[in-house]
C-alpha positions in Angstrom: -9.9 -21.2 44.1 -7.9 -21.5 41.4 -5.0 -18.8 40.8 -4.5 -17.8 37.4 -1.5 -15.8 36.0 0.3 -14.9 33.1 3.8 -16.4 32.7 5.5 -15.1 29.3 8.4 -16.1 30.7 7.4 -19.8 31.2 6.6 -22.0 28.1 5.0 -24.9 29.5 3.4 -22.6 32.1 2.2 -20.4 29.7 0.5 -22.5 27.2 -1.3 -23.6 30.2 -2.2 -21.0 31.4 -3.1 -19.3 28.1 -5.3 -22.6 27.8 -6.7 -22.1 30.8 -7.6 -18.5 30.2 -9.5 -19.8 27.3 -11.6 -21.7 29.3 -12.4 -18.9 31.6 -13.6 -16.2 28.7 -16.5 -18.8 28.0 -17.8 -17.8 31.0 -16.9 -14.6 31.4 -19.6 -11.5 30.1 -18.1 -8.9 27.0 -17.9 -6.0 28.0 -15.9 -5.9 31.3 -15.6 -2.1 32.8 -11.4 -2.8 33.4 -9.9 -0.9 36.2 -8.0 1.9 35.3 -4.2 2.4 36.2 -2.9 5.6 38.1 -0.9 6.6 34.7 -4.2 6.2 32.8 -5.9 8.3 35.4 -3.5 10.8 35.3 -2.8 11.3 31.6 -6.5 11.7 31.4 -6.8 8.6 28.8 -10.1 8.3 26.8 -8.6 6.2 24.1 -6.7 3.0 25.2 -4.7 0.8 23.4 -4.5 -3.2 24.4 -2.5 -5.5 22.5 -2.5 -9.3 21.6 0.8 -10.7 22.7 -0.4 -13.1 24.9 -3.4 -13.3 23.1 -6.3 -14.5 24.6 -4.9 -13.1 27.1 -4.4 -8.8 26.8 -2.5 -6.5 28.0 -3.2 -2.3 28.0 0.0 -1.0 26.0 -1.0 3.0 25.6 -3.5 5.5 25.2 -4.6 8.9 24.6 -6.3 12.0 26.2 -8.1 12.7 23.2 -9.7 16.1 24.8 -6.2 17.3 24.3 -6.2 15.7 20.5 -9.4 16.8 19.5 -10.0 15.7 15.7 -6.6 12.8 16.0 -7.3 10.9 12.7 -6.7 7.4 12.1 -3.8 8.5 10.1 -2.5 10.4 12.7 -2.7 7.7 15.1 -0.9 5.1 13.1 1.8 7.9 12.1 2.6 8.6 15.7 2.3 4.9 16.4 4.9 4.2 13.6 7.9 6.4 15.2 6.9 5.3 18.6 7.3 1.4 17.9 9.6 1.4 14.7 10.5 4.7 12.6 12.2 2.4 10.3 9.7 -0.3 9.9 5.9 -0.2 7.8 3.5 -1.7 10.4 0.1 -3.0 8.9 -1.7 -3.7 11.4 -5.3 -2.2 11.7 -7.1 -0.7 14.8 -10.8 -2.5 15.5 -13.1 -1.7 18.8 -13.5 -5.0 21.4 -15.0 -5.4 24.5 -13.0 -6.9 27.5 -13.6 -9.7 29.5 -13.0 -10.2 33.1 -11.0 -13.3 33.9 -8.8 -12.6 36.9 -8.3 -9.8 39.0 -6.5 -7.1 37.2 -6.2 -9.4 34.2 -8.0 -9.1 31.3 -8.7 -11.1 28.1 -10.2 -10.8 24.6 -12.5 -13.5 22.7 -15.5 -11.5 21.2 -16.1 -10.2 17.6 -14.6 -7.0 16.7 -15.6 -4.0 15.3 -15.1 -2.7 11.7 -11.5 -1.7 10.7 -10.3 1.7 10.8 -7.7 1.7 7.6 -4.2 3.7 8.5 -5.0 6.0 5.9 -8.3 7.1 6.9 -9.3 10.2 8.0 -11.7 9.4 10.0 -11.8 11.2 13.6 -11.0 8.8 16.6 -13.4 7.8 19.2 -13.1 7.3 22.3 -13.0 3.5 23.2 -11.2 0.6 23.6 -9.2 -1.2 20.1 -6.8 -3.6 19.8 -4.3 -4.3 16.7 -5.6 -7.0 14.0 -4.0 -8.2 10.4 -5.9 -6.3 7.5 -8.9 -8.9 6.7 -9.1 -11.2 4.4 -11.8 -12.7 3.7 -10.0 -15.3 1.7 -8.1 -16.9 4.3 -10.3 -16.3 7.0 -14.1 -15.8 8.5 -13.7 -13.3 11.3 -10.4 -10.4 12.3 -7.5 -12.2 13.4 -5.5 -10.3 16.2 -2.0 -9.4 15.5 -0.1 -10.7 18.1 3.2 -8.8 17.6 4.5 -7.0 20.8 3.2 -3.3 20.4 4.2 -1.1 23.2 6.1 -1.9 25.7 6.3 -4.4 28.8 7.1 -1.5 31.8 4.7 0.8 33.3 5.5 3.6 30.8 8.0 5.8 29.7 8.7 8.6 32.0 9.5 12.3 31.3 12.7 14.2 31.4 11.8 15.4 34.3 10.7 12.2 35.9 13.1 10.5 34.7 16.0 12.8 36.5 14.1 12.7 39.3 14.3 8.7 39.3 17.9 9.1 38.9 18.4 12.0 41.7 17.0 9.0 43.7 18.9 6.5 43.2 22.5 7.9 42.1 25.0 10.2 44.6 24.4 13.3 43.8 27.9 14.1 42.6 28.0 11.2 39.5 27.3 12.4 36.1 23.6 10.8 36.1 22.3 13.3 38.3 19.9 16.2 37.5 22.0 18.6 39.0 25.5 17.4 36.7 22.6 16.4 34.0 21.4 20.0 33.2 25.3 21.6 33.8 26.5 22.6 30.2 30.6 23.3 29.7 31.5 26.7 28.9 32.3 26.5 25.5 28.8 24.9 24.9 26.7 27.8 26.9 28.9 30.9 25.4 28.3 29.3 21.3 25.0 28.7 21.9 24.7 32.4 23.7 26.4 34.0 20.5 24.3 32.1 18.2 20.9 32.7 19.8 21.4 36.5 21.7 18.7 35.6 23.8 16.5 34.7 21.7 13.6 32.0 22.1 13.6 29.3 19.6 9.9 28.9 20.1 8.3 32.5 20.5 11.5 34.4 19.2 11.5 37.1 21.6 14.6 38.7 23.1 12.3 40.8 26.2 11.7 38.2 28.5 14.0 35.4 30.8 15.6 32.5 28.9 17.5 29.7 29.7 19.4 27.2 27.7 18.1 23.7 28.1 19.2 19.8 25.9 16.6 19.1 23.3 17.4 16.0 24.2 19.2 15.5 27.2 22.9 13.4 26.7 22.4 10.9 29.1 18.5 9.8 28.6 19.0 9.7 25.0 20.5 6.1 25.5 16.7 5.1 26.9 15.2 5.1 23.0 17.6 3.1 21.5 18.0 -0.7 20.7 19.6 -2.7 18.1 21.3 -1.2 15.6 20.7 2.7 17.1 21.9 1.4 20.5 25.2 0.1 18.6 25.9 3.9 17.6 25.2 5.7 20.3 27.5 8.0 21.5 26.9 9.9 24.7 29.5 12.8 23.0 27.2 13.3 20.3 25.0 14.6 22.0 27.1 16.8 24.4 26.9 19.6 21.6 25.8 23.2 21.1 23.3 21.6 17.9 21.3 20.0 20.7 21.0 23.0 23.0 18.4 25.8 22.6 17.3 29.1 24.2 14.0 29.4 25.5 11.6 31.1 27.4 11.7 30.6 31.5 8.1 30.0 31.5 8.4 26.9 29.0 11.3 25.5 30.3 9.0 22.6 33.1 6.4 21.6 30.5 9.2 21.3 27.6 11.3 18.9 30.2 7.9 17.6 31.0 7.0 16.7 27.7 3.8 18.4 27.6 4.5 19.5 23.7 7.0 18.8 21.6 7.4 19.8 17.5 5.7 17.3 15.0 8.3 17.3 12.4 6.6 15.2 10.3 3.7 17.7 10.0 5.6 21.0 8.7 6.7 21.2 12.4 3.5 21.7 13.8 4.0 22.6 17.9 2.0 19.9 19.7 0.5 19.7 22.9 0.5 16.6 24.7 0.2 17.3 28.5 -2.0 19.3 30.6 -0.9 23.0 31.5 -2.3 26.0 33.1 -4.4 28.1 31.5 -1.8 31.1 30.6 0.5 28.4 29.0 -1.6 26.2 27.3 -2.7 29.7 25.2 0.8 30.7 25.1 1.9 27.7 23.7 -1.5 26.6 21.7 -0.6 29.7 19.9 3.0 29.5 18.9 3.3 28.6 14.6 5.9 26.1 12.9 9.2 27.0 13.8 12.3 26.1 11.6 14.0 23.5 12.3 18.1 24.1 11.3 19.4 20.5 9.4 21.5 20.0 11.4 19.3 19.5 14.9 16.8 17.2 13.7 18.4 14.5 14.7 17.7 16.3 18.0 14.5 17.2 17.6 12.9 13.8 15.7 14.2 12.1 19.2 12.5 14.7 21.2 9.5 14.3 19.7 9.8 10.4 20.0 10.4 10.9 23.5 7.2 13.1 24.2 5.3 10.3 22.3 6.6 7.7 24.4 5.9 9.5 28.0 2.6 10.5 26.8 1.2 6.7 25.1 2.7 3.6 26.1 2.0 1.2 29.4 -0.7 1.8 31.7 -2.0 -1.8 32.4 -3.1 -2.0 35.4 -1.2 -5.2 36.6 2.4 -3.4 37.0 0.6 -1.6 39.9 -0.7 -4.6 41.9 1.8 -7.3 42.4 0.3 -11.1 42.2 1.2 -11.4 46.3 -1.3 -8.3 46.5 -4.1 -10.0 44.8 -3.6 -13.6 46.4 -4.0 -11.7 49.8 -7.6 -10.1 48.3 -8.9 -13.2 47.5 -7.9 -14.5 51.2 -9.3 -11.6 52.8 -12.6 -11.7 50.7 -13.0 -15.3 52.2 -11.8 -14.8 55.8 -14.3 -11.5 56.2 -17.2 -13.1 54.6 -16.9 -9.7 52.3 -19.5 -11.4 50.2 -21.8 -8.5 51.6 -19.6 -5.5 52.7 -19.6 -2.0 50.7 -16.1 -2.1 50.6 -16.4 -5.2 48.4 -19.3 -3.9 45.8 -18.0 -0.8 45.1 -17.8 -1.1 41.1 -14.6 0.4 39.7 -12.2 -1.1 42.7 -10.2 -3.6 43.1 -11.7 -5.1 45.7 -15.1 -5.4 43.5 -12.7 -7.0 40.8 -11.7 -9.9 43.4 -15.3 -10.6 44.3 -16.4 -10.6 40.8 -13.5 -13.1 40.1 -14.7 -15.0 42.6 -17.9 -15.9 41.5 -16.8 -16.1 37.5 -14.1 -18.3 39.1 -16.9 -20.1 41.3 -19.0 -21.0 38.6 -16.4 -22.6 36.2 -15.5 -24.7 38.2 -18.9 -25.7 39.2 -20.1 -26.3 35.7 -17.2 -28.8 34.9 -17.2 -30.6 38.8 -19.1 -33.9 38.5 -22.6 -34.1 38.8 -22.3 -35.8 42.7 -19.8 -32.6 43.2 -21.8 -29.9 42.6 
């Protein structure tokens, strides 16, 4: 049985490959229930994201748990979309509903009619589904959508929060080296006693003074690097952040879901506090209720990163490919054969991955069949 994979790395591979693929969505049924990734799974997605890179071929790039976004507009959407990918740059591509098709295991693939266009400046309420990124239409220059096929997103499994991403560093760095959580979240002196005279105690997001604060980065000096490429990466300055501007006072309470991204201040929407994560009840209404704070001039440079951040660790990645490697898969497709799984529950359970090798099998299997000489059959 033939083993198909992806190769962006590989040019004559690729457009082999990619060829191949073709091939195999002629065979393959619209509509394909994918499997969904753990970081889907736990983010709660509704709304997922895939993009045309390797077009036929597709590859999930974000989503959203759009219980906790109720009414998200299209305009919304391609705002948030906009500081996520490029805050510099005008993107035009459109949004449009497809259907996936199956055409290995874990791999997916797009070659259907889309839906109709949702505009970027419509108001219209997203839906829950799946949409991939296409070129305005023109029905000039062409009869049906044509996918955009610039890279949206991003090629790792996602972008992790503050907290997760210490955590990955605590890991793998001694503790005493500047990278670690514990050195991370140490202020100087001079940084902790201005931002104590400035503040009193008070909390930048409920502005009380009666209950426990502590002073946490906006954005914290050594992640920061993570956004930046190009031109940004070029003038960043690990000192520039190592400031007072960049450090507030907040409530004890608020201080795991800030560092865990769970909401963060729109500032493009009159610095509108937005909640991105799942919290406890008592939080979610402390913080659901909190209005626009004020933003000082000079922190937004602070805050427009934080909220890019919180953007990032709550949309991008999630295919389910970074989370089973190709040796994985191979060995499912041998296993299927040696234990005659043809048959077994474990292997027609829909929604697993061991239902996704079997059904690979057989879209696989009759492929090849149909081309294989008459006498060959």
């Amino acid at each position: 049985m033939s083993n198909l994979y992806i190769d962006s790395t590989s040019g004559t591979k690729r457009k082999a490959n990619l060829e191949l693929l073709a091939d195999y969505l002629n065979y393959s049924p619209v509509g394909h229930h994918f499997l969904r990734s753990t970081r889907a799974t736990e983010l709660g997605w509704s709304f997922f994201l895939f993009n045309f890179y390797d077009y036929p071929a597709i590859t999930m790039t974000g989503g959203w748990n759009l219980d906790l976004h109720p009414g998200m507009t299209a305009r919304t959407f391609y705002r948030w979309m906009d500081i996520i990918i490029a805050r510099d740059y005008e993107h035009t591509f459109e949004l449009r509903p497809i259907k996936i098709q199956l055409f290995d295991i874990a791999s997916y693939g797009y070659d259907y009619e889309a839906g109709d266009p949702i505009p970027r400046d419509s108001d219209i309420i997203l839906q829950s589904g799946v949409y991939g990124p296409f070129f305005p239409f023109n029905k000039k220059e062409s009869d049906k959508p044509e996918p955009y096929k610039g890279f949206i997103g991003t090629e790792c499994p996602g972008m992790l929060s503050f907290t997760q991403s210490f955590n990955t560093l605590d890991i793998h760095v001694n503790p005493e080296t500047c990278a670690s959580k514990e050195n991370e979240t140490m202020m100087t002196v001079h940084i902790k006693d201005e931002v104590r005279n400035r503040d009193k105690g008070k909390c930048f997001f409920t502005g009380r003074t009666d209950l426990p604060t502590k002073l946490i980065w906006i954005i914290p000096p050594r992640l920061a690097l993570t956004l930046f490429e190009g031109d940004r990466l070029a003038a960043y300055e690990q000192s520039d952040y190592e400031v007072a501007d960049n450090v507030i006072t907040i409530d004890e309470t608020l201080v795991e879901p800030f560092n865990c991204n769970a909401f963060s201040i729109d500032f493009q929407n009159n610095n509108h506090i937005t909640i991105f994560g799942e919290l406890p009840d008592d939080l979610h209404a402390k913080i659901s209720t909190l209005t626009p704070v004020a933003i000082p001039a000079h922190t937004e440079k602070f805050w427009h990163e934080n909220f890019e951040w919180t953007l990032q660790a709550n949309f991008l990645g999630g295919d389910i490919g970074f989370e089973h490697s190709i040796p994985t898969r191979n060995n499912l497709r041998k296993r299927l054969v040696q234990e005659d799984g043809f048959k077994l529950p474990e292997w027609n359970i829909q929604g697993t991955l061991e239902h996704e090798v079997l059904e690979v099998y057989y879209l696989h299997k009759s492929m090849w069949q149909s081309k294989a000489p008459p006498n060959d059959k």
